[in-house]
DOBA-327291 format. One record per residue (C-alpha): x negated, y negated, z; residue in one letter. Coordinates in steps of 0.05 Angstrom, whole numbers, plus 5000, padded with zeros to 4 digits. Layout:
# DOBA-327291
<pavo <X; Y; Z>; A>;
...
***
This chain:
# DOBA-327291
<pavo <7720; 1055; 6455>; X>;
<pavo <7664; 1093; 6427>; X>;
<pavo <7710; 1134; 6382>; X>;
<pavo <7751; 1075; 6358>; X>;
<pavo <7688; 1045; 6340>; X>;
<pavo <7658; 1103; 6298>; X>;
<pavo <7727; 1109; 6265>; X>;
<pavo <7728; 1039; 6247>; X>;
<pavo <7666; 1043; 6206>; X>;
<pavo <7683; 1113; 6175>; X>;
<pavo <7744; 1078; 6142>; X>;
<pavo <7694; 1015; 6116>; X>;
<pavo <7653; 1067; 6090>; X>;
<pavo <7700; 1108; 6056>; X>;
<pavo <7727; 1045; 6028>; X>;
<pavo <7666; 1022; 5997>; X>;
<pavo <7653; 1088; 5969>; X>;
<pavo <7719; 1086; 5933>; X>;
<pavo <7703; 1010; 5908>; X>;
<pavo <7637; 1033; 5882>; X>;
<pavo <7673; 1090; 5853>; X>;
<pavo <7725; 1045; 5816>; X>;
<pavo <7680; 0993; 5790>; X>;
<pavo <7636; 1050; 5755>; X>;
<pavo <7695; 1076; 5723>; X>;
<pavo <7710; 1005; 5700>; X>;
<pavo <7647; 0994; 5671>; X>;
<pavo <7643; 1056; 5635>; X>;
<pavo <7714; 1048; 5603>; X>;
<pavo <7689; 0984; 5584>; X>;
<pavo <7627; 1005; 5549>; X>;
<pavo <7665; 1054; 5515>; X>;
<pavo <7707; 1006; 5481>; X>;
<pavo <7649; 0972; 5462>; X>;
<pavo <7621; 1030; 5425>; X>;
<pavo <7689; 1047; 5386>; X>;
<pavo <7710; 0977; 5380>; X>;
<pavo <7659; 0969; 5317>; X>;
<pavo <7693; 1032; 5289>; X>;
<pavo <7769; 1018; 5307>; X>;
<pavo <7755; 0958; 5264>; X>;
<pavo <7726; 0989; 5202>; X>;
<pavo <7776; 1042; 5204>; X>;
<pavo <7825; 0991; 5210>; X>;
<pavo <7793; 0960; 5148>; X>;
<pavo <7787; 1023; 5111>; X>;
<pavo <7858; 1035; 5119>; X>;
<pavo <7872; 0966; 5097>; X>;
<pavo <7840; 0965; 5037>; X>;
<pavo <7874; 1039; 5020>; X>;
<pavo <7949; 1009; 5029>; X>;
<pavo <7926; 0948; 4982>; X>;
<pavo <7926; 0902; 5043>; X>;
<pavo <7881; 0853; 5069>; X>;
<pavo <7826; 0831; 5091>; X>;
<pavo <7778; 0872; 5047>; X>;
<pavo <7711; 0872; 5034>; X>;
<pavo <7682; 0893; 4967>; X>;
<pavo <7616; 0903; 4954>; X>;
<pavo <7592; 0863; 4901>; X>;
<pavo <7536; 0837; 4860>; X>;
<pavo <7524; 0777; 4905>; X>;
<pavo <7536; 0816; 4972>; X>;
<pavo <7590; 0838; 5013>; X>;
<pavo <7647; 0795; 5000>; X>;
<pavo <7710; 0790; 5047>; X>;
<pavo <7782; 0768; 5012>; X>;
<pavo <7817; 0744; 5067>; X>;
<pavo <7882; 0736; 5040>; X>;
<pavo <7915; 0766; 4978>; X>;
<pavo <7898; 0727; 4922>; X>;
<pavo <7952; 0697; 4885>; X>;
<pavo <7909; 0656; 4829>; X>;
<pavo <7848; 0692; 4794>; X>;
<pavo <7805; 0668; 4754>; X>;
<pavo <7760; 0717; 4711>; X>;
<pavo <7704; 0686; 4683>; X>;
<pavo <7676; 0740; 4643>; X>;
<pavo <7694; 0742; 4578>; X>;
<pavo <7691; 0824; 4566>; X>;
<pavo <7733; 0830; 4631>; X>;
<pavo <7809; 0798; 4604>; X>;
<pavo <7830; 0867; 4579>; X>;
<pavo <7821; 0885; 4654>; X>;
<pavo <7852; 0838; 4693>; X>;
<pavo <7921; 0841; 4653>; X>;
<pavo <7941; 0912; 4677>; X>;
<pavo <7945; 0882; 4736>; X>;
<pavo <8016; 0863; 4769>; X>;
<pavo <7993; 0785; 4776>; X>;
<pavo <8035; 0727; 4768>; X>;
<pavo <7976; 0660; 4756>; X>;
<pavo <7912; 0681; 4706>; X>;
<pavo <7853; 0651; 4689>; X>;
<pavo <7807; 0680; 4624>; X>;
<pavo <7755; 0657; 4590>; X>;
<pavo <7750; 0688; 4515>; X>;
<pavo <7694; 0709; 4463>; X>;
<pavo <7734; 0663; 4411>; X>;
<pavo <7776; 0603; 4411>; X>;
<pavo <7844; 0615; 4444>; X>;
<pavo <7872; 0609; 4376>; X>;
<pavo <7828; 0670; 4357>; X>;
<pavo <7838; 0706; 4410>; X>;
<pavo <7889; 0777; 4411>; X>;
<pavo <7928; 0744; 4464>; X>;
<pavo <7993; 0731; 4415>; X>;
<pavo <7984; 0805; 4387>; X>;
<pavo <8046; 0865; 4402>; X>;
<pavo <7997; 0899; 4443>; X>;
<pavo <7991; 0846; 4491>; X>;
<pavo <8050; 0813; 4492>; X>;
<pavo <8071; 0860; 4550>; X>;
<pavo <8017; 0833; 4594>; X>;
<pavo <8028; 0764; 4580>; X>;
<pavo <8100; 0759; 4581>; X>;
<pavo <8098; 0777; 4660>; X>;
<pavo <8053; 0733; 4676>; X>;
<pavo <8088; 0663; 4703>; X>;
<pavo <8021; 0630; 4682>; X>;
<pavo <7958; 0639; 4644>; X>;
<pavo <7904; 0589; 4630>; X>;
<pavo <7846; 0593; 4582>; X>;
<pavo <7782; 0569; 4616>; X>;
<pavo <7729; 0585; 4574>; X>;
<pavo <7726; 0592; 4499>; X>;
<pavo <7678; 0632; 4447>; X>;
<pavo <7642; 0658; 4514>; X>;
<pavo <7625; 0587; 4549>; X>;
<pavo <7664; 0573; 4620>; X>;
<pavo <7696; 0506; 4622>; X>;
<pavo <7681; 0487; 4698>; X>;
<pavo <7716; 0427; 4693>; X>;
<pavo <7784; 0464; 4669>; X>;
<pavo <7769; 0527; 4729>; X>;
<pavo <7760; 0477; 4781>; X>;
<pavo <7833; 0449; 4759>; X>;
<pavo <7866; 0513; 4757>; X>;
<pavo <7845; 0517; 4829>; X>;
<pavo <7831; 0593; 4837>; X>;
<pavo <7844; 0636; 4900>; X>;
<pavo <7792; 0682; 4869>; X>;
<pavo <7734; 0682; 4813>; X>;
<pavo <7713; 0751; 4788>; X>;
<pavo <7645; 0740; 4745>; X>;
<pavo <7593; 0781; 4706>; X>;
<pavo <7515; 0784; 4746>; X>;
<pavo <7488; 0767; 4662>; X>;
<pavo <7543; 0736; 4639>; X>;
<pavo <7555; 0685; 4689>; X>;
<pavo <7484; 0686; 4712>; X>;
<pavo <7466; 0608; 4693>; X>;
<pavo <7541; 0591; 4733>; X>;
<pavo <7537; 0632; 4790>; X>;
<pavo <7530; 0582; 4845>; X>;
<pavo <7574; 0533; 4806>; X>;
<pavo <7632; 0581; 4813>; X>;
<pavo <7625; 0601; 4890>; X>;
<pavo <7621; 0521; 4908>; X>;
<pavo <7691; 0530; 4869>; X>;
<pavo <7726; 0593; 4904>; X>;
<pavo <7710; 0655; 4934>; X>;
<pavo <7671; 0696; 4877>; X>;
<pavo <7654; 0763; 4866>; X>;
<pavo <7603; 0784; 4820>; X>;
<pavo <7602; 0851; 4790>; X>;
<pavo <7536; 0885; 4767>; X>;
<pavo <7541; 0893; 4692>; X>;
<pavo <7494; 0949; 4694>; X>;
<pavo <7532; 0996; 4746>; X>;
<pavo <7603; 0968; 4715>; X>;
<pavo <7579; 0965; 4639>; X>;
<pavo <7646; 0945; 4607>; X>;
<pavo <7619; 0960; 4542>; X>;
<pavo <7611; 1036; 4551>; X>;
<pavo <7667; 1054; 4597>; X>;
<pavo <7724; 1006; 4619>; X>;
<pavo <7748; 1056; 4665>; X>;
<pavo <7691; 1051; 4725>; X>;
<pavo <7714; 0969; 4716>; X>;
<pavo <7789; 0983; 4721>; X>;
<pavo <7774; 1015; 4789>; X>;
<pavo <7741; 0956; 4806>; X>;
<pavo <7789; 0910; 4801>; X>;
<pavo <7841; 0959; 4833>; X>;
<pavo <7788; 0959; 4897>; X>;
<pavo <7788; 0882; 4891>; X>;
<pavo <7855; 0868; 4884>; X>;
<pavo <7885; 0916; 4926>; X>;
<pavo <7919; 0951; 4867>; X>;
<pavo <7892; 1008; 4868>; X>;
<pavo <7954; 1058; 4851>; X>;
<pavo <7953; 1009; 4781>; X>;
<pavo <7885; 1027; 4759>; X>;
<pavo <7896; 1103; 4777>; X>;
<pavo <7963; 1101; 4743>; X>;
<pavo <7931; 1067; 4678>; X>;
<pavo <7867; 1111; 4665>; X>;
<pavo <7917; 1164; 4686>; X>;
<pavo <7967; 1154; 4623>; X>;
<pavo <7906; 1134; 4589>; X>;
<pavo <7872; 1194; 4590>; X>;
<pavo <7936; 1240; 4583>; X>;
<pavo <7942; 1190; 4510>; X>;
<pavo <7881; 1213; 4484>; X>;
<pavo <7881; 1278; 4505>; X>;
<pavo <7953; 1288; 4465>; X>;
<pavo <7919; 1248; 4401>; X>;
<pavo <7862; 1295; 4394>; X>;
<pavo <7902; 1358; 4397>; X>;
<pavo <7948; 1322; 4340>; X>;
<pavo <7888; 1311; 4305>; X>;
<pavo <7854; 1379; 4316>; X>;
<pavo <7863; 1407; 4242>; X>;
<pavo <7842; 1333; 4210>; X>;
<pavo <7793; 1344; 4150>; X>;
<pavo <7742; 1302; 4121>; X>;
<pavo <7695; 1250; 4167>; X>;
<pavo <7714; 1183; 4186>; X>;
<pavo <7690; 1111; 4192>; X>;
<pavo <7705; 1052; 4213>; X>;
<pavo <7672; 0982; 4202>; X>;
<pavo <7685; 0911; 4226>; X>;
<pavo <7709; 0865; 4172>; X>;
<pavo <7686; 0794; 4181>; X>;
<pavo <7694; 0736; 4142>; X>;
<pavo <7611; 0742; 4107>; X>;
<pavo <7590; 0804; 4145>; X>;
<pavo <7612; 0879; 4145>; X>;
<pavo <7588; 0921; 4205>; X>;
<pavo <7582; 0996; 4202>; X>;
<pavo <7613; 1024; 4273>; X>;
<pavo <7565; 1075; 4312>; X>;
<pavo <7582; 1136; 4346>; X>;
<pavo <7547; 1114; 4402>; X>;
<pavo <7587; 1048; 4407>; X>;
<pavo <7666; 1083; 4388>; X>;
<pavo <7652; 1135; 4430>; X>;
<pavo <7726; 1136; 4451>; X>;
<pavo <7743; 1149; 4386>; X>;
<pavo <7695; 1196; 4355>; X>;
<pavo <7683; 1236; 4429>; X>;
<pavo <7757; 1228; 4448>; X>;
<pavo <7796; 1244; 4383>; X>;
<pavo <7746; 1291; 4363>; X>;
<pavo <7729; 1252; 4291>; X>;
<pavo <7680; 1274; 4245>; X>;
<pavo <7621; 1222; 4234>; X>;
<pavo <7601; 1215; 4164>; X>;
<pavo <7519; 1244; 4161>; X>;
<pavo <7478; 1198; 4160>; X>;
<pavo <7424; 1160; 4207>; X>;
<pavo <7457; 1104; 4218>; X>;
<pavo <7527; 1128; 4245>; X>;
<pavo <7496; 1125; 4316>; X>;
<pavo <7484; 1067; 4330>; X>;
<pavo <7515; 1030; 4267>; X>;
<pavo <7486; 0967; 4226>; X>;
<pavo <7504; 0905; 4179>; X>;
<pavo <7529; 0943; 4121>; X>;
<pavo <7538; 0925; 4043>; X>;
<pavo <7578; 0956; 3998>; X>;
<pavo <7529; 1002; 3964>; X>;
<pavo <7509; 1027; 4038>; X>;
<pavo <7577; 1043; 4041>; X>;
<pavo <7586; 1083; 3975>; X>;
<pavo <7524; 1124; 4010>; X>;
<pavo <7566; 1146; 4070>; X>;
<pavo <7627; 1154; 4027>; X>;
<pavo <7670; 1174; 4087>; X>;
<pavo <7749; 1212; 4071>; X>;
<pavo <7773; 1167; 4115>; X>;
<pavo <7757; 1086; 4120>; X>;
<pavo <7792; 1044; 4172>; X>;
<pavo <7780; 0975; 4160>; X>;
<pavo <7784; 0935; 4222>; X>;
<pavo <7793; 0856; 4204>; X>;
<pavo <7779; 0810; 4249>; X>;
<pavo <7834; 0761; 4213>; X>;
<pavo <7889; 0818; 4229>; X>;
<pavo <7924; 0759; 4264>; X>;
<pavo <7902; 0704; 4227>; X>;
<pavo <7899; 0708; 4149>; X>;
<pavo <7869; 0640; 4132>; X>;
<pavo <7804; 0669; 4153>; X>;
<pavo <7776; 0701; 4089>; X>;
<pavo <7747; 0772; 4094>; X>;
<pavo <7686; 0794; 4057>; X>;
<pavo <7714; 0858; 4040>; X>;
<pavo <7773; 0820; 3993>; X>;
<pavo <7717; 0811; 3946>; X>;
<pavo <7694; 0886; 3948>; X>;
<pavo <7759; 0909; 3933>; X>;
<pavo <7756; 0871; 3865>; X>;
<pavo <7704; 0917; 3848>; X>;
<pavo <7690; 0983; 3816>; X>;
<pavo <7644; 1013; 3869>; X>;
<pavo <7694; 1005; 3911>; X>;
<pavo <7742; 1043; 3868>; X>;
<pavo <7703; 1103; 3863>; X>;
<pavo <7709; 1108; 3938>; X>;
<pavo <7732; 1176; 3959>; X>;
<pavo <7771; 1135; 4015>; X>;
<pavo <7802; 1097; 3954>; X>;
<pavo <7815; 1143; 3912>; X>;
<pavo <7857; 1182; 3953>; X>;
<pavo <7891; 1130; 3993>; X>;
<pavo <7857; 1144; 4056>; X>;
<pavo <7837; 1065; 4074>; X>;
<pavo <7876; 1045; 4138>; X>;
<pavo <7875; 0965; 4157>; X>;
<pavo <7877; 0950; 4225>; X>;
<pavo <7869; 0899; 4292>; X>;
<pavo <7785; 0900; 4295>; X>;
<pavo <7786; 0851; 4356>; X>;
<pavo <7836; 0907; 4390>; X>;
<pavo <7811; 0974; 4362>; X>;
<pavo <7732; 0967; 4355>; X>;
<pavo <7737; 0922; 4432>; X>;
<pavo <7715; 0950; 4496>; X>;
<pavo <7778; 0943; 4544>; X>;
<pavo <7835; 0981; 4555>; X>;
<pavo <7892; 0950; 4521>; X>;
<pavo <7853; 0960; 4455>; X>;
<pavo <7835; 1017; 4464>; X>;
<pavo <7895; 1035; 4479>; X>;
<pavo <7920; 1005; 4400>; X>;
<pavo <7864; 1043; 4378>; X>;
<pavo <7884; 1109; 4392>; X>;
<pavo <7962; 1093; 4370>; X>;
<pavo <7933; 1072; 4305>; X>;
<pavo <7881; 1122; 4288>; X>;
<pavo <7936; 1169; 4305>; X>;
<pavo <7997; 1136; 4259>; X>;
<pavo <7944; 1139; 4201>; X>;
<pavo <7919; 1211; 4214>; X>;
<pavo <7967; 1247; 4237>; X>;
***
């Protein structure tokens, strides 16, 4: 009886040893999965956003900002930012533009491409002011905004849709398009598009310069308005004058460019004068240099004289975004080559 009773209690004891032993294991398994959980889900994100899926979050100008869906209707609000969005294999657009929409380069051969894919685009801001009225109608999935552009609207837009606002000064459209055309790959889960693009881009260029390698003489370009002429700076056509490897004509104020008159242009004399109009696409708009041509300074011209004056798009070519840019180069090629 003694035995059976000592037996009894070594099996209650081994069996509460082997509870004890199972619930540690459990808790420990447990807690483990709490400590990778965090990081199973942020790879999970990570490898969303690198097979253009979502949810995503993008880090923005106004914080960290989750898409939870894949936006079908996006609205950009920044006026520098339409070249952008169009390489972009959307279907619904919304722009706002730095001119009226009758200004504007959207009804040019360069971007007809864009536009004809698109199954909709709406204009909802003209000459750089955002109709809020016409973006809350469009009824945007997503808003994509400027920190200075869109600094007074800011709050306006996120009552309207989910916004993200890009810092101007670490994405500075009007040096380099490129770091923005990442940006919106990131954003919009396109990705392979804006690596593609700058890809060809860059291969473009590259094949233009070495075309242009034996080109003599310097170059300049100005922007042809309809009372003003502006001299173009290195500093500001960099993709030109860095990228094609064009000579500058000397002088102080190629850098960083100015209002010019005729005389200051008989003083830089360039070989080569491409004269970018901003009525290319609309010739009821008069152009002050119509009246310089009249004249005899502007005969005596070396750029005259020897037939070396080359009209072109100056919304397209002397722009910031890729798609003119991307005339740019074509055309400073065609006239050099």
């Amino acid at each position: 009886m003694y035995n059976m009773s000592k037996r009894i209690k070594s099996m209650v004891l081994l069996t509460m040893c082997l509870c004890f032993a199972l619930l540690v294991s459990a808790c420990a398994n447990a807690e483990n999965k709490g400590s990778t959980g965090g990081q199973k889900e942020a790879n999970e994100s990570n490898k969303n956003a690198q097979n253009g899926q979502f949810p995503r979050t993008i880090n923005a100008a106004n914080g960290e900002i989750t898409i939870e869906e894949e936006p079908k209707k996006i609205a950009v609000v920044h006026w520098g930012y339409t070249d952008s969005l169009l390489l972009f294999d959307l279907k619904s657009v919304a722009v706002a533009l730095p001119f009226t929409e009758k200004q504007s380069v959207l009804g040019t051969e360069s971007y007809k491409p864009y536009v004809d894919k698109l199954d909709e685009l709406v204009v909802v801001g003209e000459n750089s002011t955002v109709n809020l009225e016409a973006l809350l109608a469009y009824e945007p999935d997503l808003i994509i905004a400027g920190n200075s552009i869109n600094e007074d609207i800011e709050e306006d837009l996120s009552r309207i849709a989910t916004t993200i606002v890009i810092d101007e000064e670490e994405t500075n459209v009007w040096e380099d398009w490129q770091p923005l055309v990442i940006k919106f790959g990131e954003i919009l889960g396109q990705e392979d598009v804006a690596e593609s693009y700058i890809s060809e881009y860059r291969s473009r260029v590259k094949d233009a310069k070495e075309k242009l390698a034996h080109l003599e003489g310097t170059v300049a370009f100005v922007q042809v308005r309809e009372k003003e002429v502006w001299l173009q700076g290195t500093d500001y056509l960099k993709q030109y004058y860095d990228g094609l490897g064009l000579k500058a004509p000397d002088a102080a104020t190629m850098k960083e460019g100015e209002q010019i008159s005729l005389e200051g242009l008989t003083t830089l004399d360039p070989d080569h004068l491409f004269l970018g109009y901003f009525n290319y696409s609309d010739k009821s708009i008069p152009a002050l240099t119509d009246e310089w041509e009249d004249s005899e300074v502007w005969r005596r011209l070396k750029a005259v004289q020897n037939d070396h004056v080359y009209p072109i798009n100056g919304e397209l070519a002397l722009g910031y975004g890729p798609i003119g840019n991307s005339y740019g180069i074509q055309a400073i090629l065609e006239a050099l080559e």
